[in-house]
Each structure stands twice: as C-alpha cells, then as structure tokens.
N, C-alpha and C positions, 0 to 999 in steps of 0.2 A: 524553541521550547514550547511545548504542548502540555495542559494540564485541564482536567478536569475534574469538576468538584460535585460530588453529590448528586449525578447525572440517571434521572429516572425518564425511560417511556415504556408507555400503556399503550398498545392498541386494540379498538376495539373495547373500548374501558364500557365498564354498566353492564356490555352484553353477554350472553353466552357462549360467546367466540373470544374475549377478552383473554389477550396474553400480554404478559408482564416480560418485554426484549431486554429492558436495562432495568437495573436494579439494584442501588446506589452504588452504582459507578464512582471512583475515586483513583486516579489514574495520573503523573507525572510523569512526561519525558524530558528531561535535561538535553541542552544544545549539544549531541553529537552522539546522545543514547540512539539506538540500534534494539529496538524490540520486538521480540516475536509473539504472537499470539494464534493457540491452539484453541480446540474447543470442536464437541460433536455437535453435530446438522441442528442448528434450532439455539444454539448455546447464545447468540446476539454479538455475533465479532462483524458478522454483515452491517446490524445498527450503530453498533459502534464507529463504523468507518464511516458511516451516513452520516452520524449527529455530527463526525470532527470535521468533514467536509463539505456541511452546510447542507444537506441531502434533508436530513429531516433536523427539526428542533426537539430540545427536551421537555417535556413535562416539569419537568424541575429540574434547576442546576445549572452550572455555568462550565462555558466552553469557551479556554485561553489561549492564544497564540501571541507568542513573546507578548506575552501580560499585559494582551489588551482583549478585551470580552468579547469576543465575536459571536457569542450564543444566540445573537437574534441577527446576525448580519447575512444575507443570502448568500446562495452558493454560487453564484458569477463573481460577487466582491470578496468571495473566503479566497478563490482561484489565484488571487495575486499571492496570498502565502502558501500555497498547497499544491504540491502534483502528485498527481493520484495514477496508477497503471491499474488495471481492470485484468480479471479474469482472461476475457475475451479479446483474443490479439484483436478484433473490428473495431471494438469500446473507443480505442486511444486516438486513432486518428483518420482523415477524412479521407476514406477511399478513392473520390474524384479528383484529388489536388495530387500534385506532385513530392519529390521528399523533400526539393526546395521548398515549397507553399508550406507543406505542414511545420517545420523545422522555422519557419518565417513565422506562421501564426502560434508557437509555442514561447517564440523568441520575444514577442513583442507581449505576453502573456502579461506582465508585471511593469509595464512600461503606458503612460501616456498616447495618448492614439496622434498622429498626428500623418496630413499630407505628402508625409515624406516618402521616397522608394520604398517599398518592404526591401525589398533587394540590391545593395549594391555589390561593387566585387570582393571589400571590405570582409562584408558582411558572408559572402558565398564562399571566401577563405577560410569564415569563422568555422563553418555550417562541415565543409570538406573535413578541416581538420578534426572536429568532433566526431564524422561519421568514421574517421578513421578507428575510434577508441572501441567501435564494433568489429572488427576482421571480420566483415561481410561485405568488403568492396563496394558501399552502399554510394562512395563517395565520388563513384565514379558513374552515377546513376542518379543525381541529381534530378533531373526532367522523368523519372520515371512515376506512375501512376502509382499510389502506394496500395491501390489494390489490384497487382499486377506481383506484391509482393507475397511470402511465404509467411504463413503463421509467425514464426520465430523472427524471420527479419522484420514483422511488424510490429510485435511486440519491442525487441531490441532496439526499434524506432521511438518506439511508444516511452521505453523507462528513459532513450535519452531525451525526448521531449519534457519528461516530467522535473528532470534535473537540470534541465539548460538552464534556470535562470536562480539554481541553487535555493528551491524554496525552504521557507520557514520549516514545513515538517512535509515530509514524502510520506505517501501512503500504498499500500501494494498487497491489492486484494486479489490475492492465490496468484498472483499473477503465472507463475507458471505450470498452473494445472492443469489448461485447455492444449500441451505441448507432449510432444512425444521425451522419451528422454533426453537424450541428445542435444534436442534442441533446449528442453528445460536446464539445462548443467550448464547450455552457454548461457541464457540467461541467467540463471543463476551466479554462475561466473562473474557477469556484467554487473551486478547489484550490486556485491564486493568490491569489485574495484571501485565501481562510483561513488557508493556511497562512502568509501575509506578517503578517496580522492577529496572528495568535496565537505569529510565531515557532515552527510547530512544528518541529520535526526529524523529518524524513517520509525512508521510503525506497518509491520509485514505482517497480515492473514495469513495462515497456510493450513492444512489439512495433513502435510507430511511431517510426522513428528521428527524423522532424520533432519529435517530440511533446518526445522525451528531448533533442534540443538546444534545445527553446524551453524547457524549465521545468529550473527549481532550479539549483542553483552548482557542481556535481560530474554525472562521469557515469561507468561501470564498464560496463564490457564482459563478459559470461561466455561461456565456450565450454567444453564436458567436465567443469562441475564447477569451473573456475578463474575467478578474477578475471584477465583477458588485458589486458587496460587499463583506466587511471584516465585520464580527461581532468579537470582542478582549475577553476577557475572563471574564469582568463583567456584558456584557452587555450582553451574552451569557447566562448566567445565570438562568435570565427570561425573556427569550423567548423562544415564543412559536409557535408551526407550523403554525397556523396561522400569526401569526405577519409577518411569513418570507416569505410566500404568496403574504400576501398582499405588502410587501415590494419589492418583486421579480414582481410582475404585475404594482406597481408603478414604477419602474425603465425602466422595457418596452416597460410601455404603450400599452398593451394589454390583450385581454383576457386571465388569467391564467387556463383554464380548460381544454385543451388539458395537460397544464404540469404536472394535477392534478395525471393523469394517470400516469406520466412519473418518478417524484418526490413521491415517496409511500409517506404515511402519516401513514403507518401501525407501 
C-alpha cells in the first residue's frame, strides 16, 4: 500500500528559474491497485516516482509504504519495499555480471547480507524456473553477460528483477518507451502477467495513452505538478483516447495539440 499526503516540491525556490514539480500531491494506492499515470513533458510523473522511491524528498508532506513514513528514509533502505524498471533497458541492471549474478543481487535485494553462497543449485532452480515466465530462452543462458543481451531481453530481465522478491509497490517508469514495438507488446505482455500473478500494487508512467487505458484498474492525469484527474476502474473501462483529450483540454482550457505530440495515441 502506497499513500501520499500533501506532497509539495519546489525547485530552484526564491530564484528566477523556480518551478513548482509537485503541487499538493494526495495520492492512495490500495494493496493490488494497478495505476496508470499520463501527463505532458514537464507535468511531474518523473518527481513523483523520485519522491515514492526515495530519489528526492518533499518539501512538505509524507510518504507511506504499508503505513510506515518513509519520507525521510533513503533510497538504498526504501529499495527493500520498491522495484522500480527505468526507461532505459541499461538503468536495471549490471552489464558486467552475468543473468546468474544479476538475478542473485536482485534476490538478496530484501534479505539480510550474510557469508553465505549467493548461489546454490536450490537457488539456480529457482532463478531457471522464473526466467522461463520470459519465452526468451534466457534460462538457458544463465552465465551469459547481460550486456551481451537485446534491449527487450534486458529490460524483461530488468521488470523480473524488480518483482522477484514481490515488493511493497513496483514502479515503472515508461518503461517500454526506449523499445521498438514488438518488443514493447512482449513487455508489455510481461507486466500483466506479473503483476496479475503476484498481485503487485504497481504505479506505471507512460506517455502512450493506449497503453495507460489498456493496463491496471485506475488512471491519473498530471498537468503542472497536480493530479487533474482520477478515472476509477468502471469508468475506465470505456474510455477512450479521445474522450481523455478532450477531458484533459477541458480541465485546461487550452488548446490540446502541442500535447498531442507529447501524449502518443499510438
């Protein structure tokens, strides 16, 4: 469960460069909610993911994970409740190690450090059977360098790193924008199942408005910093890119055709 209360930041505050990213933020996800959030270049869905995963702090306001205050707890000790997938299939994981090694330091993510093997065969069963939930044969490829891998199988590395050890809330910034299509749909694909399998409470960035009314039960709008609208999960339903246009140039009150660009409709 994720919730935050009353969540402002300023940067650049006093000066002539001062912008205002968040701007009382008030935001609840329930244990197994599935959120999407839209918003044009500059709207603060970036700071938002920063402030829930310890990246930056608020100005003001509190930031909960299963309702305990992590608002001022750093982002190495937020890392035991949160997995986060990046943009950038490179972001997720360590190009010099192997899918063993990465999958081994993902695993032990939420766990006690201790002398013991990272690897045993226990544990290399565990790692095989999970890369199977990819169809990318990755399982058979254990010892291989993971920057030796493709965009898409490092990403699809990457979302199952973030869920291996079933965190408090998943985060998933655009993650399939830096992807051709094809390979975005298998990702894509992969989130759904995961995140259906495991019940996680995921909150998803995207820029493709298709994307954000096909997945998860809720969807948030940002514009300047604010949450502009909540669509809930029946009204969601049927609606459609347009509707959320015009809805989004209604609240405005301006021309939506710069955000046309900005908001895909692909």
């Amino acid at each position: 469960m994720l919730r935050l209360e009353q969540i402002n930041k300023v940067f650049n505050e006093a000066t002539p460069d001062e912008k205002v990213a968040l701007d009382q933020i008030n935001l609840t996800l329930e244990k197994g909610d599935f959120v999407t959030v839209i918003g044009s270049n500059g709207a603060g869905k970036s700071t938002l993911m920063n402030m829930i995963s310890g990246v930056l702090t608020p100005d003001i306001g509190t930031v909960k994970i299963d309702d305990k205050d992590v608002t001022r707890l750093p982002e190495y000790k937020r890392s035991k409740l949160i997995g986060r997938v990046f943009q950038d299939p490179m972001a997720g994981t360590a190009p010099t190690m192997t899918i063993e090694e990465n999958l081994a330091m993902a695993y032990s993510r939420n766990k006690s450090r201790s002398l013991r093997k990272g690897v045993d065969k226990k544990r290399r069963e565990f790692f095989k059977e999970s890369l199977k939930s990819l169809h990318l044969n990755l399982e058979n490829r254990l010892n291989a360098k993971v920057g030796l891998l493709s965009g898409g199988e490092r990403q699809a590395l990457s979302l199952l790193m973030a869920t291996f050890t079933q965190p408090s809330i998943l985060l998933l910034d655009e993650h399939t924008a830096a992807l051709d299509p094809s390979r975005a749909k298998l990702i894509t694909d992969l989130t759904k199942e995961l995140v259906k399998k495991d019940q996680l409470t995921t909150l998803m960035v995207t820029h493709n408005m298709q994307q954000a009314l096909d997945l998860g039960n809720r969807l948030i709008m940002m514009d300047k910093g604010q949450i502009i609208l909540e669509v809930r999960e029946e009204e969601k339903k049927d609606l459609t890119i347009e509707q959320l246009l015009k809805e989004f140039q209604k609240i405005r009150g301006e021309s939506i055709i710069s955000d046309r660009t900005l908001l895909s409709i692909d």
